[in-house]
Structures are given as structure tokens and as C-alpha cells.
C-alpha positions as a LaTeX table, in Angstrom:
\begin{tabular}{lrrr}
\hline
Residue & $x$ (\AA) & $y$ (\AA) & $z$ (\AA) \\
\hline
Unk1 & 132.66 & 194.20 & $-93.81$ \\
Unk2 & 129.29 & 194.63 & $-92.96$ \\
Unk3 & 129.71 & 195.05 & $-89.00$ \\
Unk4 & 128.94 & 198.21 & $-86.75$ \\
Unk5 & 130.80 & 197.57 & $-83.54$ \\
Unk6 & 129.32 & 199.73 & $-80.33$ \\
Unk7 & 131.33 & 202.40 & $-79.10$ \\
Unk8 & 132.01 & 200.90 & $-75.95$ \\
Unk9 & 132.44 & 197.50 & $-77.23$ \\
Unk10 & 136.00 & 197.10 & $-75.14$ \\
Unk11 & 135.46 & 199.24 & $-72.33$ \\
Unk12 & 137.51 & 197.97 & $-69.21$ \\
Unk13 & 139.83 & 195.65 & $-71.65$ \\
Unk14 & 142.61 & 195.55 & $-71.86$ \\
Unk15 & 144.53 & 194.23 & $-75.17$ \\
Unk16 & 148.19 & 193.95 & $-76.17$ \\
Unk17 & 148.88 & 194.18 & $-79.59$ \\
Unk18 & 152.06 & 193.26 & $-81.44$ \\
Unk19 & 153.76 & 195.08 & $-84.19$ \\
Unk20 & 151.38 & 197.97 & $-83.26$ \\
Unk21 & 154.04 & 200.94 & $-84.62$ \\
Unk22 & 152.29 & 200.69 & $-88.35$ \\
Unk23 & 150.14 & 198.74 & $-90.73$ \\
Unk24 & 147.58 & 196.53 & $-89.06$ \\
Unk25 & 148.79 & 196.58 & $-85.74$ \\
Unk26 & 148.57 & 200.58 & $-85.89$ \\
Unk27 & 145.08 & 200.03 & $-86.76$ \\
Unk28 & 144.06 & 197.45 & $-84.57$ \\
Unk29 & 145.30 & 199.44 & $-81.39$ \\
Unk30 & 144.01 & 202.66 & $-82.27$ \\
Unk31 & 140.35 & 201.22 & $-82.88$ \\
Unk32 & 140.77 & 198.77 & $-80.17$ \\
Unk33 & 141.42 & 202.23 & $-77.86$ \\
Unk34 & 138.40 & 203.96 & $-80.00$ \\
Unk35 & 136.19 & 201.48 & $-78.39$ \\
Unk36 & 137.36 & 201.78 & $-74.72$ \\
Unk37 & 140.01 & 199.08 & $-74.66$ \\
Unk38 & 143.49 & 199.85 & $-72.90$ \\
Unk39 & 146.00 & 198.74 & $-75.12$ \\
Unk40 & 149.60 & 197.40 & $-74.63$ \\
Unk41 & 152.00 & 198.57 & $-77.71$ \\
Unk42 & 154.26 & 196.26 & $-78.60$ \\
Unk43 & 156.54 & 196.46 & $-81.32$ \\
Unk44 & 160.68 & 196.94 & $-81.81$ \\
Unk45 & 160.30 & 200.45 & $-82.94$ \\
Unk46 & 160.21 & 203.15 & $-80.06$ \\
Unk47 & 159.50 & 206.40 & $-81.85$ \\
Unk48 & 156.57 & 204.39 & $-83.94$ \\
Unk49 & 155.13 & 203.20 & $-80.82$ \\
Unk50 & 155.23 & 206.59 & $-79.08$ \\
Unk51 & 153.36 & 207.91 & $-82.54$ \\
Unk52 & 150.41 & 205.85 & $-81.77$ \\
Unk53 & 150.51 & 206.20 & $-78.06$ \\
Unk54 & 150.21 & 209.98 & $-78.71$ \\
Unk55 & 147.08 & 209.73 & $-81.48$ \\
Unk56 & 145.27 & 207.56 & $-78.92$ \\
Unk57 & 145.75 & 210.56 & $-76.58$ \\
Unk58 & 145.24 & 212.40 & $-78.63$ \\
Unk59 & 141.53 & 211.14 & $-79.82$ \\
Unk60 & 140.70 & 210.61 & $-76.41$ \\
Unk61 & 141.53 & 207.01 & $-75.19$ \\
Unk62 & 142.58 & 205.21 & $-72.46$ \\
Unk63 & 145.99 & 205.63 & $-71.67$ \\
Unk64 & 148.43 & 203.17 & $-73.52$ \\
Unk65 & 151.49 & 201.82 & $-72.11$ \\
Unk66 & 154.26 & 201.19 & $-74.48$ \\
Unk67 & 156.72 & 197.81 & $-74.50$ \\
Unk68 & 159.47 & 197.71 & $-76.86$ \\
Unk69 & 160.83 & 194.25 & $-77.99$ \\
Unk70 & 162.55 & 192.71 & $-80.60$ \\
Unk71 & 160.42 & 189.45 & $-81.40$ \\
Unk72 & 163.77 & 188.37 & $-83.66$ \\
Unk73 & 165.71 & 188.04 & $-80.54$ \\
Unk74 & 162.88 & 187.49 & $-77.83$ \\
Unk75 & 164.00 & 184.77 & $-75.50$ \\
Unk76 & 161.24 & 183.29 & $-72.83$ \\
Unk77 & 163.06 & 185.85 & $-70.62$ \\
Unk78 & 161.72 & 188.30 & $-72.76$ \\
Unk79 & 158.76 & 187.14 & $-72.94$ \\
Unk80 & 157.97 & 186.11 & $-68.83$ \\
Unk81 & 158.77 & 189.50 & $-68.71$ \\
Unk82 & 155.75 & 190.63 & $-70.54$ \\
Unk83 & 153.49 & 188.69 & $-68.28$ \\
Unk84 & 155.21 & 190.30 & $-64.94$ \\
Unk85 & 154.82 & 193.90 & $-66.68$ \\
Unk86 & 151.36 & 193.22 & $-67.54$ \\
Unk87 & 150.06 & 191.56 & $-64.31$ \\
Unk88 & 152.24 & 194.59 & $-62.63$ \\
Unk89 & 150.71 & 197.55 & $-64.13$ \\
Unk90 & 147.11 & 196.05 & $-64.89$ \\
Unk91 & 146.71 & 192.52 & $-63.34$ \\
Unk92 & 144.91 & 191.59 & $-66.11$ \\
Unk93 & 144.73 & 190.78 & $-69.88$ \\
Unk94 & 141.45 & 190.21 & $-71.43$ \\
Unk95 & 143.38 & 190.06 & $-75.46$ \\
Unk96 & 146.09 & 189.58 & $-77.36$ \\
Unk97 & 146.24 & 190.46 & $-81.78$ \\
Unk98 & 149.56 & 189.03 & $-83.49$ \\
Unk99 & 150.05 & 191.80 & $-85.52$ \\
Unk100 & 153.67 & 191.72 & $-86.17$ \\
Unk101 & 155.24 & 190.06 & $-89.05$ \\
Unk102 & 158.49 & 190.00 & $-90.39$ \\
Unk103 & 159.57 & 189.56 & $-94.53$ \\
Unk104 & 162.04 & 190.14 & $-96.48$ \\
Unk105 & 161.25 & 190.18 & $-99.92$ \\
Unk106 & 159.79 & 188.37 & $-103.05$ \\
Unk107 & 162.58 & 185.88 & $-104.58$ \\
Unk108 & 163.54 & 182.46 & $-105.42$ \\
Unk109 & 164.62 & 179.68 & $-103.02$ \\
Unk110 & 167.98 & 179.56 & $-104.11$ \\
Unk111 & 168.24 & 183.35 & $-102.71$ \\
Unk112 & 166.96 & 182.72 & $-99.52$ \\
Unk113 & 169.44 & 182.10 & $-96.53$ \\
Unk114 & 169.41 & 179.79 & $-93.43$ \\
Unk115 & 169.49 & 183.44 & $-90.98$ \\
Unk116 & 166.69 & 184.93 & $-92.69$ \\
Unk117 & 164.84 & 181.79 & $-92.32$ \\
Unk118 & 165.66 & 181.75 & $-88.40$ \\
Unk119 & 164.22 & 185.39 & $-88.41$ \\
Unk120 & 161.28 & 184.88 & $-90.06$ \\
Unk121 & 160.29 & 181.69 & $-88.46$ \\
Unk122 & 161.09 & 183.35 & $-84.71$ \\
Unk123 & 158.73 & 186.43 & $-85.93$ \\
Unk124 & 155.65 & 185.35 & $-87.71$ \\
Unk125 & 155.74 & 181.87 & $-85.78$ \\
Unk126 & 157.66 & 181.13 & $-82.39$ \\
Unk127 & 157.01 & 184.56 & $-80.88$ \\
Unk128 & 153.14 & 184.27 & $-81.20$ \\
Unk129 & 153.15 & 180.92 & $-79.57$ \\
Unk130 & 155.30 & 182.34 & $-77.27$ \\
Unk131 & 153.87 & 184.96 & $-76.20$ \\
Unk132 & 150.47 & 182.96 & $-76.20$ \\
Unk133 & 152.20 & 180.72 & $-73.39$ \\
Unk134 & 153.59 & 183.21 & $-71.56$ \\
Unk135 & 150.58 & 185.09 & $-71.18$ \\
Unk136 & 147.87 & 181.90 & $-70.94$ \\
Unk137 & 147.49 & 182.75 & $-67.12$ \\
Unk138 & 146.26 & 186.11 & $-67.11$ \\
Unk139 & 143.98 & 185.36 & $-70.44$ \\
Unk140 & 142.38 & 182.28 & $-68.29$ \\
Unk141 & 141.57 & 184.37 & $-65.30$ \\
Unk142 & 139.26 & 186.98 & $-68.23$ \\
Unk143 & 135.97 & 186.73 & $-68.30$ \\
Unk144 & 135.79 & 187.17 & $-72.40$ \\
Unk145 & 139.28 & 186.34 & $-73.72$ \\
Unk146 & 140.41 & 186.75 & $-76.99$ \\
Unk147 & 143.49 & 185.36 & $-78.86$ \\
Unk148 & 143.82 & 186.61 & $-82.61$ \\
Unk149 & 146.36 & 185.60 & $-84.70$ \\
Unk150 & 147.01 & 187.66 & $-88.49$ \\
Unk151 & 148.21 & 184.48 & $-90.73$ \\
Unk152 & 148.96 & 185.47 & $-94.80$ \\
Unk153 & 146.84 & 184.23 & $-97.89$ \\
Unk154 & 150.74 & 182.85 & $-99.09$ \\
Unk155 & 151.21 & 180.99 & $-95.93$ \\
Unk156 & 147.36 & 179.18 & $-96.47$ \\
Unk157 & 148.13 & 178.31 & $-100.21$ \\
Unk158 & 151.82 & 178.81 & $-100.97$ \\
Unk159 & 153.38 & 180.27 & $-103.94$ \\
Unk160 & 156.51 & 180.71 & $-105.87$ \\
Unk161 & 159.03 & 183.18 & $-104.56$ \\
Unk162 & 157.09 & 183.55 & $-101.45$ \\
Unk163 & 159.81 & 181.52 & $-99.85$ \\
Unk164 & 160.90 & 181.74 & $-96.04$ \\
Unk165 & 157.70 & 184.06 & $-95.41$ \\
Unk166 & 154.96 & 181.49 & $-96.63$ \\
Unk167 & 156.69 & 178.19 & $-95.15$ \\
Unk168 & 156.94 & 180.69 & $-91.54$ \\
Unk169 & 153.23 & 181.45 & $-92.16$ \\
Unk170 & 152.45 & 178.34 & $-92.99$ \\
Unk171 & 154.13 & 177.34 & $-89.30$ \\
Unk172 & 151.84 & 180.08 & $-87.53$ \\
Unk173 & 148.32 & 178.40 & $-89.28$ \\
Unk174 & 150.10 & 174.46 & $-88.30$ \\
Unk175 & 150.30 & 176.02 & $-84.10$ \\
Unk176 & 146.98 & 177.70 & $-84.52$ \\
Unk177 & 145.23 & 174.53 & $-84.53$ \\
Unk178 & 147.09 & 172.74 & $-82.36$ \\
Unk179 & 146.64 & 175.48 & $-80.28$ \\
Unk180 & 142.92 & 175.96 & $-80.82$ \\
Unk181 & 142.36 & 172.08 & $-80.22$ \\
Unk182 & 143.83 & 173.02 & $-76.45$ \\
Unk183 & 141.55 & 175.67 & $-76.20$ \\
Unk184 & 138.63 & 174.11 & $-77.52$ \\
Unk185 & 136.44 & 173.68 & $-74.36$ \\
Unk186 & 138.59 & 176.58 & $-71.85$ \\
Unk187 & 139.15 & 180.06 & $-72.27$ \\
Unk188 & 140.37 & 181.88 & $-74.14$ \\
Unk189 & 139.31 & 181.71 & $-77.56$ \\
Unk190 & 141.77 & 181.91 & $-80.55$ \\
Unk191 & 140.80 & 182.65 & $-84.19$ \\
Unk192 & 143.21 & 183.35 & $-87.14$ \\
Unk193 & 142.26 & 186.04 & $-89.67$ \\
Unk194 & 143.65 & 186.02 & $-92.96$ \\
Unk195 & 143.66 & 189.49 & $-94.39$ \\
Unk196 & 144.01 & 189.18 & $-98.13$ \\
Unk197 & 145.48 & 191.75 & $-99.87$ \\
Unk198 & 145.58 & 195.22 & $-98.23$ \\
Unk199 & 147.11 & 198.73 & $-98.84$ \\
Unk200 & 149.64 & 198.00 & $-95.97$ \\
Unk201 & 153.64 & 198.83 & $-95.85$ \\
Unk202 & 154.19 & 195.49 & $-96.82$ \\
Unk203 & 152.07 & 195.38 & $-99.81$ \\
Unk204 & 153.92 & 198.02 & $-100.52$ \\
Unk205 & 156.81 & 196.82 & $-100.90$ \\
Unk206 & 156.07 & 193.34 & $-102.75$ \\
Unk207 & 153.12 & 195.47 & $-105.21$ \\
Unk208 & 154.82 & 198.61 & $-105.95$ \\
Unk209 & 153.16 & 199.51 & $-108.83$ \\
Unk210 & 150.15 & 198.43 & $-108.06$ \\
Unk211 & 147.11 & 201.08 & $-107.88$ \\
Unk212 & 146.55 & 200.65 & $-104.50$ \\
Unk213 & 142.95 & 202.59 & $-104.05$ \\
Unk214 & 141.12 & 199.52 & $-105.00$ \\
Unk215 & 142.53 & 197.27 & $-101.98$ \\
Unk216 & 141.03 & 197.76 & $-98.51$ \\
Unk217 & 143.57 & 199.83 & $-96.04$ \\
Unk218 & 144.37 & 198.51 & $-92.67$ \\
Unk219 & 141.72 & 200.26 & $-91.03$ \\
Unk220 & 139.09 & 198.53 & $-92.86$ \\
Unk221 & 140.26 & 195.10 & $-91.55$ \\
Unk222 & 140.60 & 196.24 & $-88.27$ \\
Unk223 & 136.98 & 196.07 & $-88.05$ \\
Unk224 & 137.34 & 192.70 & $-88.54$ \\
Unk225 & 139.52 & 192.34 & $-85.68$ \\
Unk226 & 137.47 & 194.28 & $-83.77$ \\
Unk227 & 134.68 & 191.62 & $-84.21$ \\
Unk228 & 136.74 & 188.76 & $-83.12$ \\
Unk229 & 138.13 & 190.55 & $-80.22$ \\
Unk230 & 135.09 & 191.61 & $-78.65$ \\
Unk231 & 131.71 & 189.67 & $-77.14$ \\
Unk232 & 129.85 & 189.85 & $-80.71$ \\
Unk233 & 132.78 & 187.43 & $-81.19$ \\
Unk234 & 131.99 & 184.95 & $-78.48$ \\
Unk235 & 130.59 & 182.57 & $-80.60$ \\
Unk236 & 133.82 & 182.19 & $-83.00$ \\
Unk237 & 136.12 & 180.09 & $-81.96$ \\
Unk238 & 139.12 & 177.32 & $-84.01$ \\
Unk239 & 137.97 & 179.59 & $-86.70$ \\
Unk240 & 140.23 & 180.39 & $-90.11$ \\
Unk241 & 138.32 & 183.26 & $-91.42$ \\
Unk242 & 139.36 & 185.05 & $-94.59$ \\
Unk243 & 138.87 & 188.99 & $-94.88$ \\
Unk244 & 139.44 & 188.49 & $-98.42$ \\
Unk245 & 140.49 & 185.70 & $-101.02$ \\
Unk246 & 142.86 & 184.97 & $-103.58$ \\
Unk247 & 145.51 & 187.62 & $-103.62$ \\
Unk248 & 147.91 & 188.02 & $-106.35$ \\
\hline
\end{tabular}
């Protein structure tokens, strides 16, 4: 991607990301924190989330906070909570990139169960929306704020054995327009970036003997996310932009 962000493109911001213990989300907070943003870690995983905490500190950032949660079992509890914590300890919240993601693995239909179906749907679909709600008052009071969420090349044009992840996917692109439709005229913006294929943990696991040195890594799209969730990205908005297309 063709795009030189400044180096204190963020400063002042302040960002939560979700699933930010690996993969994107990893990448995404540690370049939102490169550019002067102070991000909120969110993910299920404490000792991943106190990994990136510590390279942020490490490299010189702002100082992270961490919140653990289990999107899988969230409840709006959960989730109000996040807005009291937030308003709390920063009293505002200028950002928010849906990192997080939940799958299971490549297989037929038949294979699939009603419970993993729950999980993946209250992941990669409910949570976001969720936490979009939850949230909407602090992000309306921002100056500049920016919504982005991380959809899936199978959940834009489904495959076989794709299963429970595409149709949940598929969910997450349906509430990003009705959601972008509500924000069309009001802050804050929302955008939807469909990676492509990646050398991620989870191409990992459904490529695993693929030669992985041709794909871009997570930090290259994180650029990308950088873009959308700075000013340079003012002008994007109800957007479904594709890093890259057709993935096997």
C-alpha cells in the first residue's frame, strides 16, 4: 500500500482495539501506539495482551491499558462496562478496530454444530455491533472518530467449507451497512476493510502448507488501518475497501 502515514498521525487518540493479543489486532495497536495513539487492549488472552502492552513500552509509546474479555460470553453488562472503564480512565474515545475474530476450522456443513455457530456469530458479529453501541457516546463527543470493522474475503463471496465463519462474516458486512446508513451524515465514521489473504495465525491454520513469504504479514495491512483510522481518512466513509482480492 502505497501510503506514508506521519509520525504523529494519532497523537492525543485514543483507540481500543479488539483481539489485540496477536495477528492484526497485534499490529494495529502497536502501530496505532507508533503514531502517538493511546490504545485500549482488548482481547480474552491476559499474558498476550500484557506481551504487547510491554513492546509498546518498550518502543516508546503511550501507555496502554489492558481489558480482558471474552467476546464469546460478553453480555451488554460486559460491554456498558467498557464504556464506564473508558470514560473513567480517559473520558474519551476517538476509535475503535474490530480486530477479533473467532473460527474454527475448514469443513463441511454437515460437521458444523448449532454451539459453534452461537460462538462464531457472538464473535465476528454481535460483539462488534455491540460494542459499537455501547461505546456510540464517547465516539460522538470526538472530534475525528473512527469505527473500523476487519470483515473476511469468505464472508463477501462465500465458499464451500467456509461454513459458520463466512455466514458470521457475512452477518458483520449485513450490520456494517445498516450501521453506516445511521452514520451517514453524524460522527463517527465506519469503514470495513477486507484484508485478503495474509500471513496471520489464522491463515495459518486453514493454509498450512502454503509458502507463506509471498502473502503480506499483518503489519503490512495495518497501514491500511492506519489510513482509515486517522484524518487522511476523513474523507472515507460507508466504504468496503479490499486490501487485497480473491483469496484461495
Amino acid at each position: 500500500m502505497d501510503y506514508t502515514p506521519a509520525p504523529d498521525l494519532l497523537q492525543g487518540r485514543v483507540i481500543l482495539v479488539t483481539g489485540a493479543g496477536q495477528g492484526l489486532g497485534r499490529s494495529a495497536a502497536l502501530s496505532f501506539a507508533r503514531h502517538g495513539a493511546t490504545v485500549i487492549l482488548l482481547g480474552r488472552t491476559v499474558h498476550k495482551l500484557e506481551r504487547v502492552y510491554d513492546e509498546i513500552m518498550a518502543a516508546g509509546g503511550p501507555q496502554p491499558a489492558i481489558l480482558p474479555l471474552d467476546l464469546a460470553s460478553a453480555t451488554d453488562a460486559n460491554f456498558e462496562s467498557v464504556l464506564q472503564a473508558t470514560a473513567y480512565q480517559f473520558g474519551r474515545l476517538d476509535g475503535i478496530c474490530h480486530c477479533a475474530a473467532d473460527f474454527e476450522a475448514l469443513q463441511p456443513l454437515r460437521q458444523e454444530c448449532l454451539v459453534d455457530w452461537l460462538t462464531l456469530f457472538r464473535v465476528n458479529a454481535a460483539a462488534p455491533a455491540a460494542l459499537n453501541r455501547s461505546l456510540e457516546p464517547l465516539l460522538e463527543k470526538a472530534e475525528d472518530a473512527s469505527v473500523i470493522l476487519v470483515g473476511e474475503s469468505h464472508g463477501h463471496t462465500p465458499r464451500a467449507y467456509w461454513g459458520g465463519f463466512a455466514v458470521s462474516k457475512a452477518a458483520l458486512e449485513a450490520y456494517f451497512k445498516v450501521q453506516a446508513d445511521e452514520w451517514s451524515d453524524a460522527r463517527p465514521r465506519i469503514n470495513l476493510l477486507i484484508p485478503g489473504p495474509m500471513h496471520s495465525p489464522q491463515r495459518a491454520r486453514t493454509h498450512p502448507g502454503e509458502d507463506k513469504r509471498a502473502l503480506p504479514d499483518c503489519d503490512a495491512v495495518a497501514v491500511a488501518l492506519l489510513r482509515l483510522m486517522g484524518p487522511d481518512g476523513r474523507g472515507i466513509r460507508g466504504q468496503v475497501l479490499h486490501y487485497a482480492r480473491d483469496p484461495a
